[in-house]
N, CA, C and O of each residue as an XYZ file, in Angstrom:
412
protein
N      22.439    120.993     78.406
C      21.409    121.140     77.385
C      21.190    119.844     76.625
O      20.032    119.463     76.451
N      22.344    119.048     76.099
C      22.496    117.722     75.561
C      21.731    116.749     76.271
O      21.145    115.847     75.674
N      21.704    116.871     77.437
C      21.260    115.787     78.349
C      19.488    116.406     78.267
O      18.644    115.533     78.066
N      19.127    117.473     78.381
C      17.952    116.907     78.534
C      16.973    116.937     77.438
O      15.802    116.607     77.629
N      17.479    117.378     76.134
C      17.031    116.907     74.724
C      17.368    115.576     74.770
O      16.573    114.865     74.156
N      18.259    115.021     75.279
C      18.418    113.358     75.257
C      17.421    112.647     75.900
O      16.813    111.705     75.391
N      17.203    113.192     77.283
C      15.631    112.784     78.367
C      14.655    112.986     77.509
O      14.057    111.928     77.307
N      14.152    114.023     76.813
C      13.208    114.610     76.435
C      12.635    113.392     75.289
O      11.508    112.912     75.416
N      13.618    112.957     74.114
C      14.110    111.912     73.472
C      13.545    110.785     74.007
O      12.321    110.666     73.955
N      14.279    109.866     74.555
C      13.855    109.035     75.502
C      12.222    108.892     75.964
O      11.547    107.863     75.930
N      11.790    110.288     76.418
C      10.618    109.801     77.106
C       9.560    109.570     76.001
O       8.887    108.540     75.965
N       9.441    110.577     75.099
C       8.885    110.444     73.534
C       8.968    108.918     73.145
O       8.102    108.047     73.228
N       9.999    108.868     72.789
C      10.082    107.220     72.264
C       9.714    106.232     73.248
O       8.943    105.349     72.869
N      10.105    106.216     74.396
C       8.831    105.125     75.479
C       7.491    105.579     75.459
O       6.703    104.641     75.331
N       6.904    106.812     75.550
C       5.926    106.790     75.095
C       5.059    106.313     73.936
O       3.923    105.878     74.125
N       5.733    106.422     72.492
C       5.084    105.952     71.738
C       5.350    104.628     71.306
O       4.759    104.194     70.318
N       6.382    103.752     72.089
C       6.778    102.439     72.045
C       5.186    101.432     72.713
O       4.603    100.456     72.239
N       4.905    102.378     74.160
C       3.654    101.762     74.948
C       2.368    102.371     74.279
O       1.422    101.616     74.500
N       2.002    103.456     73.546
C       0.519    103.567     72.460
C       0.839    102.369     71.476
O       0.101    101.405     71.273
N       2.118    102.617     70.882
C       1.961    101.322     69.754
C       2.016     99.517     70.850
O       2.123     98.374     70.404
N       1.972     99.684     71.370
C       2.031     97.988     72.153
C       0.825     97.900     72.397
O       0.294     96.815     72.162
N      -0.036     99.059     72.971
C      -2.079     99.079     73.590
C      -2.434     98.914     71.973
O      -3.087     97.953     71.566
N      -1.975     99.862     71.180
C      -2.475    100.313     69.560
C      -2.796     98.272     69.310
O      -3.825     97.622     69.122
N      -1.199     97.855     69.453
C      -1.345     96.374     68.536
C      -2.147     95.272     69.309
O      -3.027     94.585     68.790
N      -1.653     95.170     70.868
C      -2.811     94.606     71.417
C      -4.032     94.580     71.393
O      -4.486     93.565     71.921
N      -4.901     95.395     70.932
C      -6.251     96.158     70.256
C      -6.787     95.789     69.601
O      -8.006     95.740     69.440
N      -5.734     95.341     68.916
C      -6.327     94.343     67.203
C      -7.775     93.706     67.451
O      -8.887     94.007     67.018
N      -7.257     92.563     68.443
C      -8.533     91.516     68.583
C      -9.879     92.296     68.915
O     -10.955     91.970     68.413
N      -9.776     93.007     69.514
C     -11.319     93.914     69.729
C     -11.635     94.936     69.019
O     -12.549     95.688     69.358
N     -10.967     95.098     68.000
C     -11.361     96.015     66.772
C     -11.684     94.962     65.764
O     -12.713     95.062     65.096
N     -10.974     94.093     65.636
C     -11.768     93.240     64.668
C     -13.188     92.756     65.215
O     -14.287     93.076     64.762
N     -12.949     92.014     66.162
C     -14.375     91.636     67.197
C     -15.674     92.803     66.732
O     -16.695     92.595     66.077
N     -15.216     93.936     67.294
C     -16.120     95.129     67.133
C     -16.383     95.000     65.566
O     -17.553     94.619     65.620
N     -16.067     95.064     64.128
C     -15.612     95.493     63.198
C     -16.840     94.281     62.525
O     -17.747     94.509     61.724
N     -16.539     93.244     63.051
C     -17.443     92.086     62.587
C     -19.454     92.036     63.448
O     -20.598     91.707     63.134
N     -18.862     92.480     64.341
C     -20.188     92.830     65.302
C     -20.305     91.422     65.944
O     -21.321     90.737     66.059
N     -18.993     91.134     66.352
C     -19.017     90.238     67.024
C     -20.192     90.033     68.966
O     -20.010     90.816     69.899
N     -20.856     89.274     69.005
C     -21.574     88.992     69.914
C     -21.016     89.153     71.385
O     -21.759     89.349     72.346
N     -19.503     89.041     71.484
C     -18.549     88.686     72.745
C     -17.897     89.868     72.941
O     -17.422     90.109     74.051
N     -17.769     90.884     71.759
C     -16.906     91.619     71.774
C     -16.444     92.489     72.861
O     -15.259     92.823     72.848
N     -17.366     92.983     73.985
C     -17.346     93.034     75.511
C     -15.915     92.345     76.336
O     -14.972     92.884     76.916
N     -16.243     91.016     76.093
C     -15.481     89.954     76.505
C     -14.422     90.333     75.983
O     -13.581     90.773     76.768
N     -14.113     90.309     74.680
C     -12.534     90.001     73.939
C     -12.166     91.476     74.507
O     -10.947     91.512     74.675
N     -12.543     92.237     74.728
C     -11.810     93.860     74.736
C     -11.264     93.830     76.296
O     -10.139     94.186     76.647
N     -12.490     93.241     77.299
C     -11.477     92.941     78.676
C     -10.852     91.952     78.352
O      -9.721     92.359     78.621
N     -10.682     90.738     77.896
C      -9.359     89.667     77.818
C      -8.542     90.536     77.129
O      -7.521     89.857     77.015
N      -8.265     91.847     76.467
C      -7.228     91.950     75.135
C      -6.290     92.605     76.478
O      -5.091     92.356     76.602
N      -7.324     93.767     77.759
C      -6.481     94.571     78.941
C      -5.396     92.987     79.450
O      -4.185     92.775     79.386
N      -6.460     92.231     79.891
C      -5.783     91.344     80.677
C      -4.732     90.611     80.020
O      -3.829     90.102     80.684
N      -4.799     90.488     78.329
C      -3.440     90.021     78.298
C      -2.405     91.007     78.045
O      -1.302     90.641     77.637
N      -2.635     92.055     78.227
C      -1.479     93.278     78.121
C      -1.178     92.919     79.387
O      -0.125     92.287     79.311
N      -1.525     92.979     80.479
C      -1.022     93.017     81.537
C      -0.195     91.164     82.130
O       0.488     91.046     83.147
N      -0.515     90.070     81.224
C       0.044     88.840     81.545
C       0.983     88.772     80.047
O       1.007     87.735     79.383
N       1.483     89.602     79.771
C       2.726     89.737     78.622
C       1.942     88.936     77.283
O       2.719     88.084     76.854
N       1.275     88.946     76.881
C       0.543     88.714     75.768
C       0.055     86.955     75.533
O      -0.187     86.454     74.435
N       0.002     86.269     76.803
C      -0.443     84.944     76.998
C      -1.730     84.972     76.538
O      -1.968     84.011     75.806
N      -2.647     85.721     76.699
C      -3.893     84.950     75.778
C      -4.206     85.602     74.456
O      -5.262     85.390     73.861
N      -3.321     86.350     74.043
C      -3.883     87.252     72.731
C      -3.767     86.452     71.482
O      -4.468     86.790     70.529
N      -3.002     85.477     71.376
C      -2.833     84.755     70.280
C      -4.706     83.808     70.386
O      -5.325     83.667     69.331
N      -5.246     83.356     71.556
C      -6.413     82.928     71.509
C      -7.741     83.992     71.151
O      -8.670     83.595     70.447
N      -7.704     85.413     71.736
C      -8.175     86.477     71.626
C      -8.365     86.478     69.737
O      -9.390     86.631     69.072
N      -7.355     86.313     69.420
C      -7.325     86.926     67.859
C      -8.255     85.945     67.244
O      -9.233     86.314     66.594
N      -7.934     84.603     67.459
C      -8.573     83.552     66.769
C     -10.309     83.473     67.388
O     -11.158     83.178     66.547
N     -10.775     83.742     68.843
C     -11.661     84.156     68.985
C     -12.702     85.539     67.947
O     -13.807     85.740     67.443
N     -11.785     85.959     68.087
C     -12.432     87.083     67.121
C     -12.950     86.807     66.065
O     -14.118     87.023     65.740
N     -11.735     86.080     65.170
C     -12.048     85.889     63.907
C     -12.791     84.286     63.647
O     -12.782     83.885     62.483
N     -13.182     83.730     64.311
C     -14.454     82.521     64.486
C     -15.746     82.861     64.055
O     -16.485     82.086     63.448
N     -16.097     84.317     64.447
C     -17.435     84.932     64.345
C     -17.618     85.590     62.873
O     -16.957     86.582     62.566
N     -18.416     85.079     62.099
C     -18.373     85.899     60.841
C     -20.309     86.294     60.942
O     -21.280     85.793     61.509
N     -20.034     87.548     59.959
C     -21.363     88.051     60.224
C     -22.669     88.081     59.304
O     -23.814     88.521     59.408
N     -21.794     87.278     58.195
C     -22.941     86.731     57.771
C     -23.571     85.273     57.924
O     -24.701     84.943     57.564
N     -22.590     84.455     58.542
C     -22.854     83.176     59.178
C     -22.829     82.632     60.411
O     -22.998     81.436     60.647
N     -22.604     83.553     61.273
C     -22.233     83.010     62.555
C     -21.083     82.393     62.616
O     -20.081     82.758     62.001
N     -21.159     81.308     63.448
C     -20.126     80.781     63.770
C     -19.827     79.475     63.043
O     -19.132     78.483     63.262
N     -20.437     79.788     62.334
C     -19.840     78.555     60.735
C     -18.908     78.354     60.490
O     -18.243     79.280     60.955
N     -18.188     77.578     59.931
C     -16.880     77.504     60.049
C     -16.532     77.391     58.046
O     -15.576     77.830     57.405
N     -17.516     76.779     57.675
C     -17.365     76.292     56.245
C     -18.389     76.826     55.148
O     -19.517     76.587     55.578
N     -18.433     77.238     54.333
C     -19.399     77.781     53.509
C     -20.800     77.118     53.545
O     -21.893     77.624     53.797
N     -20.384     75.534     53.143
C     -21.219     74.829     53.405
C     -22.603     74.734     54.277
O     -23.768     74.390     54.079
N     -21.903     75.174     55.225
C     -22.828     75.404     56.474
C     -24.508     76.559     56.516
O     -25.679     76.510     56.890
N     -23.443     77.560     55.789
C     -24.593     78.641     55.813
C     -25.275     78.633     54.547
O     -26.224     79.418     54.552
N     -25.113     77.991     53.421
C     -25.970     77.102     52.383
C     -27.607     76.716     53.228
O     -28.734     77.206     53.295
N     -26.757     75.387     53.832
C     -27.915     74.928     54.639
C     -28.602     75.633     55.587
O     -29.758     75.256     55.777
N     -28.156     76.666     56.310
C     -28.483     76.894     57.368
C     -29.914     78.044     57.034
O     -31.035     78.048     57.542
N     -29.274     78.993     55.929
C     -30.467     79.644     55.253
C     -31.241     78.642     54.489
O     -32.456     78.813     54.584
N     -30.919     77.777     53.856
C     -32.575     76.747     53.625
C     -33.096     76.714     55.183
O     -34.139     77.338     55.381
N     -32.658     76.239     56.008
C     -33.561     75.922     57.334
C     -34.124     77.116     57.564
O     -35.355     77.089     57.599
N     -33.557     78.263     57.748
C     -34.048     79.583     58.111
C     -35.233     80.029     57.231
O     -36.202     80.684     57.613
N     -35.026     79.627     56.159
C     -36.414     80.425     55.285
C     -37.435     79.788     55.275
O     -38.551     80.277     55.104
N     -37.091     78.153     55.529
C     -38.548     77.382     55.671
C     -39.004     77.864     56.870
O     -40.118     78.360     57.040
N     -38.082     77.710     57.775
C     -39.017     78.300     59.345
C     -39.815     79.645     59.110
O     -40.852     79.927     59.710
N     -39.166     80.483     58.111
C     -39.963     81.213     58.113
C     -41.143     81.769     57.338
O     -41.908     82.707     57.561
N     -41.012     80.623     56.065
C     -42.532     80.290     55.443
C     -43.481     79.536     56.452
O     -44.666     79.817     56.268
N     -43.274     78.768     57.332
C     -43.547     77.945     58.510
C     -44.676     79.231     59.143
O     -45.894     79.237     58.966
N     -43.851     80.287     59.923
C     -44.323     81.633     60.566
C     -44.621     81.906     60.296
O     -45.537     82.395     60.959
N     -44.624     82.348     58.417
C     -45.646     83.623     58.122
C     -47.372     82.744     57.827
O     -48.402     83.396     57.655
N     -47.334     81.513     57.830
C     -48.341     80.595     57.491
C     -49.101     80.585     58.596
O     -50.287     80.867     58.427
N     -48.607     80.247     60.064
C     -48.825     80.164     61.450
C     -49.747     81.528     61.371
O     -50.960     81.660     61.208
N     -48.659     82.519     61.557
C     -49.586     84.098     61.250
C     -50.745     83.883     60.324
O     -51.770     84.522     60.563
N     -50.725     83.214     59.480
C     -51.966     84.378     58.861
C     -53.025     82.903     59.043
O     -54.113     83.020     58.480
N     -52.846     81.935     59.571
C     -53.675     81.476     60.255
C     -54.513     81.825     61.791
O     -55.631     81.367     62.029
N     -53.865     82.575     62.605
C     -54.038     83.306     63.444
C     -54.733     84.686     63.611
O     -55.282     85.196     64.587
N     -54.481     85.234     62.020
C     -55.613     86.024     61.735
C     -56.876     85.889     61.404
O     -57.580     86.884     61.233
């Protein structure tokens, strides 16, 4: 009886040893997803493939992920998206001018 409450034991705890290892490997494509990352496709098959090569690319996976922000893209510095919405809004006083010349 000891023995197979002990198996029983055992298989429980390898089981939830390998959900929590998929669970943490996961990370990178829940964040990916979470941000609305553009790749996120991508990072969710690299996150399988590095479960299966013992976690060799997940440390790149993670930092992939978190590169993409969603209110700036792939900006890296605040700075960036300062400027980047000045450029964006002139282009698009630019367009709406184009338009209503076109009308």
């Amino acid at each position: 009886m000891l023995d197979s409450v002990a198996l029983i034991t055992l298989i429980i705890v390898l089981l939830l040893v390998a959900y929590g290892a998929v669970a943490v490997w996961a990370i990178p494509y829940e964040i990916a997803k979470a941000r609305n990352h553009p790749h996120q496709d991508a990072i969710g098959a690299a996150t399988w493939v590095s479960l299966f090569t013992l976690g060799a690319l997940w440390p790149f996976l993670w930092i992939w992920a978190f590169l993409y922000h969603p209110d700036r893209g792939w900006g890296l510095s605040p700075a960036a998206a300062s400027g980047n919405s000045a450029e964006t809004s002139q282009l698009d006083r630019r367009h709406s001018a184009l338009e209503q010349v076109a009308e």
